[in-house]
C-alpha positions as CSV (number, residue, x, y, z in Angstrom):
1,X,0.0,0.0,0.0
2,X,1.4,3.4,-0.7
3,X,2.6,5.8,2.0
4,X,0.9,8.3,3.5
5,X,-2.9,6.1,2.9
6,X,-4.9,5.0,6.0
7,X,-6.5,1.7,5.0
8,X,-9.4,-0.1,7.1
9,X,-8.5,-2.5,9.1
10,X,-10.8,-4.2,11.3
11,X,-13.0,-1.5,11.8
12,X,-10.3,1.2,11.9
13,X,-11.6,4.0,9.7
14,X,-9.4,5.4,7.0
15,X,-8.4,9.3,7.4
16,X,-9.4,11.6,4.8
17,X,-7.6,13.0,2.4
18,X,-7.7,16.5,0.9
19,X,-6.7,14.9,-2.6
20,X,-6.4,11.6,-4.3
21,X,-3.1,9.8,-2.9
22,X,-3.5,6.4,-4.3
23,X,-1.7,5.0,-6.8
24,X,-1.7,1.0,-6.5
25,X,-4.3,-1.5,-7.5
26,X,-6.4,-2.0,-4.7
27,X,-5.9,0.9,-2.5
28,X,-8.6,2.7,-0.7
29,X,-8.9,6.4,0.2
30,X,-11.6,8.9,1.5
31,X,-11.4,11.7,-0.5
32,X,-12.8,15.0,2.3
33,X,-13.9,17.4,-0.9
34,X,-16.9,14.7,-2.3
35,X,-17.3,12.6,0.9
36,X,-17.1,9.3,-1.3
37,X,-14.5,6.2,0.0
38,X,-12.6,5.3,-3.3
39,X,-10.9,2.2,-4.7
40,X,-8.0,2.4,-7.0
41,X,-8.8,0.3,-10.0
42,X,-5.4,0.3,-11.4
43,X,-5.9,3.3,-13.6
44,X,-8.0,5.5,-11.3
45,X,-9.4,5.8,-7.7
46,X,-13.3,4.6,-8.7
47,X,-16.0,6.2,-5.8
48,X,-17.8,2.8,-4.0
49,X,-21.3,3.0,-4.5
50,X,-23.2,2.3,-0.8
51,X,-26.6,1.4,-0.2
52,X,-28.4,4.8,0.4
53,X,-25.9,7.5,-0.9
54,X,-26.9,8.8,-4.2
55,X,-24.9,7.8,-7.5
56,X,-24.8,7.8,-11.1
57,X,-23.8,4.2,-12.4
58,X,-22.6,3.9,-16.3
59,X,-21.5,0.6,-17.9
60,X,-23.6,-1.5,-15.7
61,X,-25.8,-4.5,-16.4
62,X,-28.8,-4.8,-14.2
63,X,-30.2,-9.0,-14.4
64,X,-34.0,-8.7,-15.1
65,X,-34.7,-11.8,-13.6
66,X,-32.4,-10.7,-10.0
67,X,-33.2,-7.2,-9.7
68,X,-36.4,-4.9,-9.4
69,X,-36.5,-1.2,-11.0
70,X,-39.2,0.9,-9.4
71,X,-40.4,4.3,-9.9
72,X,-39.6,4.2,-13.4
73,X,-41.4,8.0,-15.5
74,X,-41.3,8.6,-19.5
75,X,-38.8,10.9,-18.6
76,X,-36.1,8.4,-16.9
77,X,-36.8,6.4,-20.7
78,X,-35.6,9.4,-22.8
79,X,-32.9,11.4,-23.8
80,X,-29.6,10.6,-25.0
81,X,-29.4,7.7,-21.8
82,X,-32.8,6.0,-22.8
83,X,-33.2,2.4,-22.3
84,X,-32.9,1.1,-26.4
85,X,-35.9,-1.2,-27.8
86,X,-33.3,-3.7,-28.4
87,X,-32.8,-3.6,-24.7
88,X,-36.5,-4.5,-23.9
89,X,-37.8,-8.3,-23.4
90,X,-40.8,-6.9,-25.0
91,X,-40.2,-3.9,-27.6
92,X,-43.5,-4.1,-29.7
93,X,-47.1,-5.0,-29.8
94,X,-49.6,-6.7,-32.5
95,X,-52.6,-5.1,-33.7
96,X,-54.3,-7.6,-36.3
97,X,-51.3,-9.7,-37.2
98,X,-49.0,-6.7,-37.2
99,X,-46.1,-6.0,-35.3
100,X,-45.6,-2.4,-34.3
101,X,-42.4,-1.2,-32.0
102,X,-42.7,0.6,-29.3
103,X,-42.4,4.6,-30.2
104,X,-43.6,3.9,-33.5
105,X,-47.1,4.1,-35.3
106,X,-49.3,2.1,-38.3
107,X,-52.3,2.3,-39.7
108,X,-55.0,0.1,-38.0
109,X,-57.8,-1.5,-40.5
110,X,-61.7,-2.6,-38.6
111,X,-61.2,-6.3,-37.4
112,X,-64.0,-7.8,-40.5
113,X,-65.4,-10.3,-38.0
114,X,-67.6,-7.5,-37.0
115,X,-68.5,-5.6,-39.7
116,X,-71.3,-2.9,-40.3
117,X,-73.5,-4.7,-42.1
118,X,-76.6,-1.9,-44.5
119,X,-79.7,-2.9,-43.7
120,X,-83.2,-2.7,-45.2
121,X,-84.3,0.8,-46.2
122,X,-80.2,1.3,-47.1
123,X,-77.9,1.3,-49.7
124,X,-74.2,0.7,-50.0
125,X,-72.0,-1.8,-49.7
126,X,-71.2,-3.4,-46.0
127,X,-68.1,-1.6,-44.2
128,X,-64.8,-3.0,-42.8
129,X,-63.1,0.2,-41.8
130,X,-60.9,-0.8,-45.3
131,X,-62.4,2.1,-47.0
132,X,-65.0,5.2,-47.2
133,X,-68.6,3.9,-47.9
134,X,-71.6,6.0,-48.7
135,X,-74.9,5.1,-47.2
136,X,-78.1,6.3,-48.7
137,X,-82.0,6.1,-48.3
138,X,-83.1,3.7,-51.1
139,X,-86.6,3.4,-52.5
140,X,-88.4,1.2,-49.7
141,X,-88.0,4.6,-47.8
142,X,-90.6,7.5,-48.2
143,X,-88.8,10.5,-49.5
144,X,-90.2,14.1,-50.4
145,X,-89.6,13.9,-54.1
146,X,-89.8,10.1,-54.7
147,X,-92.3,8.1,-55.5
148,X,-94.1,6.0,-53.3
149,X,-97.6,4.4,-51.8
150,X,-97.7,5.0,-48.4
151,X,-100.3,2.6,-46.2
152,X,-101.8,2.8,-42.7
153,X,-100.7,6.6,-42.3
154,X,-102.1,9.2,-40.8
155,X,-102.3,12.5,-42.1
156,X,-103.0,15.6,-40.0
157,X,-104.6,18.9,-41.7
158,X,-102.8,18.0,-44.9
159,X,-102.9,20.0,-48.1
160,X,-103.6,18.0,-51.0
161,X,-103.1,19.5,-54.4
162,X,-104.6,17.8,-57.6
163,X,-106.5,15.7,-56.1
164,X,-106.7,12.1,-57.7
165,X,-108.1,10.1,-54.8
166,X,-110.9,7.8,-55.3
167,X,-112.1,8.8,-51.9
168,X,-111.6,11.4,-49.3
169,X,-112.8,10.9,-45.9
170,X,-112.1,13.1,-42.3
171,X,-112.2,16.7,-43.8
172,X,-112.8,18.2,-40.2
173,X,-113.8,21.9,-41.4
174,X,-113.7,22.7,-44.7
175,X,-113.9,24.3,-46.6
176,X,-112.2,21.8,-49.5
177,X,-111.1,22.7,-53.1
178,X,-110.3,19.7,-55.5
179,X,-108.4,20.8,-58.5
180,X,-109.1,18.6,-61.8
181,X,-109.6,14.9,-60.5
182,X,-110.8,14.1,-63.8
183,X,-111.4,9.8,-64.5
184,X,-112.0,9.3,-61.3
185,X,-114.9,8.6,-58.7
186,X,-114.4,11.7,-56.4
187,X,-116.4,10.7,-52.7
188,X,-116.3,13.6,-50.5
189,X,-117.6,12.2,-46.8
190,X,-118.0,14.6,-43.9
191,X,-119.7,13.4,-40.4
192,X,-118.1,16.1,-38.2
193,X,-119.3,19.2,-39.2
194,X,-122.5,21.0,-39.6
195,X,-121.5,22.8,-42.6
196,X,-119.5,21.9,-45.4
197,X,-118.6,24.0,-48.8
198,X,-117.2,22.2,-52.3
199,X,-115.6,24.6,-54.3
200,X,-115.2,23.1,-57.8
201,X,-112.2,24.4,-59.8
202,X,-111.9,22.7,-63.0
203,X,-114.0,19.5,-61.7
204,X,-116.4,18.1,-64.4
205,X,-118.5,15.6,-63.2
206,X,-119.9,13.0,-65.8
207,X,-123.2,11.2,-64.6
208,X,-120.9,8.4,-63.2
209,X,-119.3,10.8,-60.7
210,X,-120.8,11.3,-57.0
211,X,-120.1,14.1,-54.8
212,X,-121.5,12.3,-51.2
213,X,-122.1,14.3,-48.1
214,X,-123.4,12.6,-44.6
215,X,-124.1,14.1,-41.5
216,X,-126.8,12.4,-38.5
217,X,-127.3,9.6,-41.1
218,X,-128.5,11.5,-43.9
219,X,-126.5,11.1,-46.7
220,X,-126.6,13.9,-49.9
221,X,-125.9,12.8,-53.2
222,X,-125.2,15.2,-55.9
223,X,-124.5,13.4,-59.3
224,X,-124.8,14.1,-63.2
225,X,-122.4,16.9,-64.6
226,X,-121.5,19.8,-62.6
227,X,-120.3,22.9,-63.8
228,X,-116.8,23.6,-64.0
229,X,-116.6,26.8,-62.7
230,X,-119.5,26.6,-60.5
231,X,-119.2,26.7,-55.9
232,X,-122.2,24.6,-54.1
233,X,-122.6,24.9,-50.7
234,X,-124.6,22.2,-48.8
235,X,-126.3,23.2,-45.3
236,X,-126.2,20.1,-43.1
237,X,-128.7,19.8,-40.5
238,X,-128.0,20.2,-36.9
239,X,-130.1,17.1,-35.7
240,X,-131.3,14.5,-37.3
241,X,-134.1,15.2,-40.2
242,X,-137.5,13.6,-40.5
243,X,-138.8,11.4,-42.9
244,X,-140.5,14.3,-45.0
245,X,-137.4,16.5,-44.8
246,X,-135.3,16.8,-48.2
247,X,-132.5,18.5,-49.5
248,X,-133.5,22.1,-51.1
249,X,-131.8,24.3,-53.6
250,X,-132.9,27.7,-52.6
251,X,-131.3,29.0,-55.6
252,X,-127.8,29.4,-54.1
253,X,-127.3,26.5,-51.9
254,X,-128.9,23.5,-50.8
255,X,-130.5,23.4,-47.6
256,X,-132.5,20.7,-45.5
257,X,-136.7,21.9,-46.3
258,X,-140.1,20.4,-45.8
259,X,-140.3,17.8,-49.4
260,X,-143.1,18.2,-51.3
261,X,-144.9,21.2,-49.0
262,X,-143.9,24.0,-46.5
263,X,-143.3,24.3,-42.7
264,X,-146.0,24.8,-40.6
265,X,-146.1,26.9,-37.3
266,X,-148.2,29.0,-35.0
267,X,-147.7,32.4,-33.6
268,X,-150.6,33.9,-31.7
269,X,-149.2,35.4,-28.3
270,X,-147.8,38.3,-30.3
271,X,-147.1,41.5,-28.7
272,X,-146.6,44.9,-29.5
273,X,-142.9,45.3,-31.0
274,X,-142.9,41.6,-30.5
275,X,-141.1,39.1,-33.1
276,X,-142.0,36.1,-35.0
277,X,-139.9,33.0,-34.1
278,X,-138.5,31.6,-37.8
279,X,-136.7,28.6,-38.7
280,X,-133.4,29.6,-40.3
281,X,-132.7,26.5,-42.3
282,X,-136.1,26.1,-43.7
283,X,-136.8,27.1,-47.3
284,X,-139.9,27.3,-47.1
285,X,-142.5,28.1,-44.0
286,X,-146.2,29.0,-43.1
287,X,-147.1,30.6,-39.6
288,X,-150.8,31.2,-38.6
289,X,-150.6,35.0,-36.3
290,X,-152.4,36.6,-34.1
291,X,-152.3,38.6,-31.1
292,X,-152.1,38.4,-27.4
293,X,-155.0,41.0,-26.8
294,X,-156.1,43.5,-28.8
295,X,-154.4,45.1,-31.6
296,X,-150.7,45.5,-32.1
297,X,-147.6,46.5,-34.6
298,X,-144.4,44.0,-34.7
299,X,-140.9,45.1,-34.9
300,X,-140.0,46.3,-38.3
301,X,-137.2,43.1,-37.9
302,X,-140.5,41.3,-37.2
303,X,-138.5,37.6,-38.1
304,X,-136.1,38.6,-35.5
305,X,-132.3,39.6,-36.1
306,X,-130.5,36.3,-37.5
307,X,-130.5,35.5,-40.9
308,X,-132.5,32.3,-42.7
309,X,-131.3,31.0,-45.4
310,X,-131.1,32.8,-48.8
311,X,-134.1,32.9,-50.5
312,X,-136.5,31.8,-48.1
313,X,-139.7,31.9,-47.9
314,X,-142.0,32.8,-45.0
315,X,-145.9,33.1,-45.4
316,X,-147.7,34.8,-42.7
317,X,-152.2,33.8,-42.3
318,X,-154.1,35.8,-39.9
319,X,-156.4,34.2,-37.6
320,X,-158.5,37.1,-35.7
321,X,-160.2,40.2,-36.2
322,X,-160.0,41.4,-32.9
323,X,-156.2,40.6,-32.3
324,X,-154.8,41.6,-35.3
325,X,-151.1,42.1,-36.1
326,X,-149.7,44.9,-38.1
327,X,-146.5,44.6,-40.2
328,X,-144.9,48.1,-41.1
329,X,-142.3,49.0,-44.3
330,X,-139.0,48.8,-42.4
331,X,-135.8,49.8,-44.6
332,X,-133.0,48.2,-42.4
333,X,-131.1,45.1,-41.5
334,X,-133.7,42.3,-41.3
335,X,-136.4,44.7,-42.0
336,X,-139.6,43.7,-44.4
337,X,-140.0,45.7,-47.3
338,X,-143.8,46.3,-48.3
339,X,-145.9,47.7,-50.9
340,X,-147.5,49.4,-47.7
341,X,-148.0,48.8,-44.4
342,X,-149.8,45.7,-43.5
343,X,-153.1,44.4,-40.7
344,X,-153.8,40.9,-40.5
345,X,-157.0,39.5,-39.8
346,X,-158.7,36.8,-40.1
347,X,-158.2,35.2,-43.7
348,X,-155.7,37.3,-44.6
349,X,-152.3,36.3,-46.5
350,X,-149.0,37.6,-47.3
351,X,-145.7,36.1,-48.3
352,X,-142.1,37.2,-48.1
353,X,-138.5,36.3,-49.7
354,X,-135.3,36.9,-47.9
355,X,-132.5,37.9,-50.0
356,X,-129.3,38.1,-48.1
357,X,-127.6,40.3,-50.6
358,X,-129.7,43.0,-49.3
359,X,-130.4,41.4,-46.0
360,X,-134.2,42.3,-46.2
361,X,-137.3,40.2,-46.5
362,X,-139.4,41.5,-49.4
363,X,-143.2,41.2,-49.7
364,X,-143.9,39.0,-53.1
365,X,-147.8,38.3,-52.7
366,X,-151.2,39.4,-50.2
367,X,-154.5,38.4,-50.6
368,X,-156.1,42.0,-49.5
């Protein structure tokens, strides 16, 4: 051992040195400026690396299979001191039969064991994640400009235009306008509503066409040709119509009346600027009038202040000479237009047509 070196012995500590004294294979030394004990490996006094103090070790090999690496962080695996692929027991991975290193990248292609499969209603072809595929509605699917039949559907408040239907049912309010359904058996039915208009724009019926409305089982039936041009409106009847009730044309629309006769009613408690109760919906109707007591002058609105149907016709018989009823020449809403004022009595007679253009009842006929 060289001079001047304190060497363990048996416990005996070695003395520290303010610089590197050793010079022979084998000696030991505790330098005072790193703290470190050394060992002279022939060509240089090598620090000996303890237990706890920290180190940095370079040309070592560290036995998997003898020795456990914790606390390992992406940074201690990079730089220019990373641990090499080559050095790994397991370097890569295999995605679908391919082999891909560790750091590196690929392509992946959809496993086809699994594949997306087009269904009904679709086209294109099925897809494997190999390539792009476009997937489109095909024709078992309703489109808006294709052409389809569509079955068991329900179709709210639609708007049909040129109309070819052979039947149209659940029109809720009307009114409807068919455009041109020419060769075909048009079949309008309406049950809801009270009142229903057909407009006919460019319809011409032949005498094997119907136009059908029903409402509180009656059913109308319009048939033969119908003008092209023409509108008909058709007054259904609020409750269900007797026996002897048909279907009137009043000479602008057709409205429920008494067939084959007029309808009769009394009025004989009448009273000084009193009224006369009217039906609105019949065409045509009688009423037998006379006073409550005495003598007295209607209203000049004497059939009240709602409006019958156009052209109708109400025919008014007195029935006493002591309670008579006087009509007067009233030129207003609802008002009756007379030659002159009138006094019913017994036997006498006179007749009046409502035109709702002028919304006044007109005197056509007395008997005095």
């Amino acid at each position: 051992m060289a001079s001047g070196f304190k060497n363990i012995v048996k416990g005996i500590g070695v003395v520290p040195n303010a610089s590197t004294l050793n010079t022979t294979k084998g000696d030991l030394e505790y330098l005072s400026s790193d703290n470190k004990l050394r060992i002279h490996n022939g060509t240089t006094n090598e620090a000996v690396v303890t237990e706890t103090a920290g180190a940095t070790l370079t040309n070592k090999t560290i036995a998997a299979g003898s020795n456990t690496i914790t606390g390992l962080t992406n940074s201690n695996l990079s730089g220019t001191a990373a641990i090499s692929n080559a050095n790994l027991a397991n370097s890569s991975i295999t995605v679908n039969g391919s082999s891909i290193s560790l750091g590196g990248s690929a392509t992946i292609t959809a496993n086809t064991t699994n594949a997306l499969t087009i269904g009904t209603g679709l086209s294109g072809t099925s897809f494997n994640g190999s390539a792009a595929v476009i997937i489109a509605i095909d024709s078992t699917v309703a489109t808006l400009t294709g052409s389809q039949a569509l079955s068991n559907k329900t179709l709210t408040s639609p708007i049909i235009n040129t109309a070819t239907a052979d039947t149209i049912t659940g029109i809720a309010a009307g009114p409807l306008t068919l455009t041109s359904p020419t060769g075909q058996n048009l079949i309008l039915k309406n049950a809801t509503v009270t009142t229903a208009t057909v407009t006919s724009t460019g319809v011409t019926l032949a005498s094997a066409k119907l136009l059908v409305l029903t409402n509180n089982s009656q059913t109308v039936s319009l048939s033969a040709s119908a003008s092209a041009s023409a509108s008909y409106t058709v007054t259904l009847p609020a409750a269900a119509p007797t026996a002897s009730t048909a279907l009137v044309y009043n000479g602008s629309s057709f409205v429920w009346g008494q067939a084959g006769g007029w309808t009769v009613g009394s009025s004989t408690s009448l009273t000084g600027g009193g009224t006369i109760s009217i039906s609105l919906t019949d065409g045509q109707q009688v009423f037998t009038v006379a006073s409550s007591s005495g003598a007295v002058t209607l209203a000049g609105a004497a059939f009240g202040s709602s409006a019958p149907v156009n052209g109708a016709s109400v025919r008014l018989i007195g029935t006493s000479d002591s309670n008579t009823v006087t009509l007067v020449d009233t030129d207003s809403a609802k008002g009756l237009r007379l030659v002159g004022n009138a006094t019913l009595v017994s036997g006498s007679v006179i007749e009046f047509q409502y035109i709702s253009s002028s919304d006044r009842y007109f005197e056509v006929n007395r008997n005095f």
